[in-house]
N, C-alpha and C positions, 0 to 999 in steps of 0.2 A: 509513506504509503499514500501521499497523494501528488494531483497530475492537476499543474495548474492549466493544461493546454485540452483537459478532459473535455470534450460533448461528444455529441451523437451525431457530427457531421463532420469532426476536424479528420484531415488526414496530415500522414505524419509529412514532413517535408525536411528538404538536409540530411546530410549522411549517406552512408552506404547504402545499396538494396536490401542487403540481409538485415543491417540493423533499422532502418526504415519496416520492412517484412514484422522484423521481430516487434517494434514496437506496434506494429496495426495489429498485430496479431494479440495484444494484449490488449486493446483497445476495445478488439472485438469480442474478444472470449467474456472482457466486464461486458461488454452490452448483453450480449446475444447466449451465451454459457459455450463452452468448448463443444458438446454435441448439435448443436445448432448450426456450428459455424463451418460453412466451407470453405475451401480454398480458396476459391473467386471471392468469398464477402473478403479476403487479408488482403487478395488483388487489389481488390478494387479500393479499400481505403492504405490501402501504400501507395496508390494512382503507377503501380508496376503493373505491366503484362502479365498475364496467367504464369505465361511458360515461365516467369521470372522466378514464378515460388518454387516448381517444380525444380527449378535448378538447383537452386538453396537450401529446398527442402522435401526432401523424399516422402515424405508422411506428416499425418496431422501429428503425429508425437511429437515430431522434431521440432514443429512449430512451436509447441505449447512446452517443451525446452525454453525457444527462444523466448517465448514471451515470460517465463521465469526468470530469466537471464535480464531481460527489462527490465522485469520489477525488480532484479536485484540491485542495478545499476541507479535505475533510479532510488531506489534508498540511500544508496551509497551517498547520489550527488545530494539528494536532502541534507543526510547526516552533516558530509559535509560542511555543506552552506553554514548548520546550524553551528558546527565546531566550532565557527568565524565569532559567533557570538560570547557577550564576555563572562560570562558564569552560569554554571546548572541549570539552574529556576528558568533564567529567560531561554534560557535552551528547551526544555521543555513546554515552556509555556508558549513558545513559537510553534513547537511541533504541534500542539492542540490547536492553535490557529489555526493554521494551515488544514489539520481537519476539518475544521468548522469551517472554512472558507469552501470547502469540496460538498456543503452540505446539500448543495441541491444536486448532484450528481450521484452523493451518495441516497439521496432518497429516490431516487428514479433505477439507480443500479444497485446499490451498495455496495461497502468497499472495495475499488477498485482490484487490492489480492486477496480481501478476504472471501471474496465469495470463489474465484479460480481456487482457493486453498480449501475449503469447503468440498466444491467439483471433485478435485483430484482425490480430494481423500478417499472417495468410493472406493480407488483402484488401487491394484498392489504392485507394480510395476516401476515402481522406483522415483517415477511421478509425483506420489504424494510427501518420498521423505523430504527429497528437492525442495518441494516449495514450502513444507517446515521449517528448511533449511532460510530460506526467504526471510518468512515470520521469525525465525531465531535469532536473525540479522538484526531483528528491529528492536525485540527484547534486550539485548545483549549492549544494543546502544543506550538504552536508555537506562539499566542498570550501572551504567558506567557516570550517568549524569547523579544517580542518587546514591552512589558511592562518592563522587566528589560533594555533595549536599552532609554526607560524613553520618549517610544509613546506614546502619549495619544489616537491617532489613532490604538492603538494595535488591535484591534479587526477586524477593515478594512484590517492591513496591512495581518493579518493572513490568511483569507480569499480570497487576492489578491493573497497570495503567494500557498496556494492550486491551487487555480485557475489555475494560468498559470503552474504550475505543472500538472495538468490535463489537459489544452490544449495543452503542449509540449507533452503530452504522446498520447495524440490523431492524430496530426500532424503527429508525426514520425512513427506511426502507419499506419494510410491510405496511408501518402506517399513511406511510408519503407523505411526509411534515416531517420537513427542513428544519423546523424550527427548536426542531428532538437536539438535532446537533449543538445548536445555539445554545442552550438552555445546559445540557451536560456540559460544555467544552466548558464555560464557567466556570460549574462545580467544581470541574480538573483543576482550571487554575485556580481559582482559589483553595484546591487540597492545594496544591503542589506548593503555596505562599504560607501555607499551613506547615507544611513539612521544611522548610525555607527556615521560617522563625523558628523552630521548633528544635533545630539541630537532630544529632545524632540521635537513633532509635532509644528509648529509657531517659534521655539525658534530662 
């Protein structure tokens, strides 16, 4: 759930229209919120023609599909990357990195999907299960790091560590101090060195 290429002026470059599209379009939905956003601001930071969206995408729904579809891809290639890495703990404790590396983007917008997952929750239109579906993405990953750590609590732990991930991104956000991120992603790593040495849940 973060975007090393994130600011308030990049536009995306490489790739297709539509996935170019789909990525501005989640770029813009973090800055700006999906009813903010119109078609032209997704133009214009995909540096595509108007009519190009219209081709691709009939409605701002579809858009904001695509930009779920982003965000899911991009999980995916984080996950990824981190797989490459050689046991649980540093797997984790890279992905908290990597939050806290996004911390001044996240206090100027916050969470890049957490606040569109937020947005969409208002609505009942199939929109909000989607990008659950997203955030389930990321739980699911990370439960699977604290099952190999040999939790039997994995499932809890995974969910704890979204969690205050999403409240350090909300903090540093309303307060605009970066430094919120700095100071929790710590804490994380050192639970997670905690639960590291600790072994399995009782043991």
């Amino acid at each position: 759930m973060t975007d090393s290429q994130a600011g308030a002026k990049a536009k995306p470059r490489g790739g297709g229209k539509r996935e170019r599209l789909a990525s501005a379009a989640a770029e813009v939905f973090h800055h700006q919120g999906v009813e903010r956003t119109t078609l032209s601001d997704i133009a214009q930071a995909a540096d595509v023609p108007l009519g190009n969206v219209y081709y691709y995408f009939k409605t701002k729904d579809q858009l904001v599909e695509a930009a779920l579809g982003a965000h899911r891809d991009r999980l995916s290639g984080i996950t990824g990357r981190l797989d490459r890495l050689p046991d649980p703990a540093t797997r984790l404790k890279a992905l908290i990195a990597g939050w806290v590396e996004q911390r001044e983007v996240a206090a100027r917008y916050g969470c890049p999907f957490g606040t569109l997952a937020a947005e969409l929750d208002k609505r009942e239109d199939g929109l909000d299960q989607a990008a659950a579906g997203v955030l389930r993405g990321l739980i699911d990953w990370a439960e699977g790091q604290f099952r190999q750590l040999g939790r039997d609590d994995a499932s809890d732990l995974a969910v704890e560590l979204v969690a205050a991930y999403q409240g350090m991104s909300v903090l540093a956000n309303a307060l605009r101090e970066p430094e919120v991120m700095t100071r929790q992603g710590r804490r994380l790593e050192e639970w997670i060195d905690t639960l590291a040495r600790s072994g399995p849940a009782g043991a």
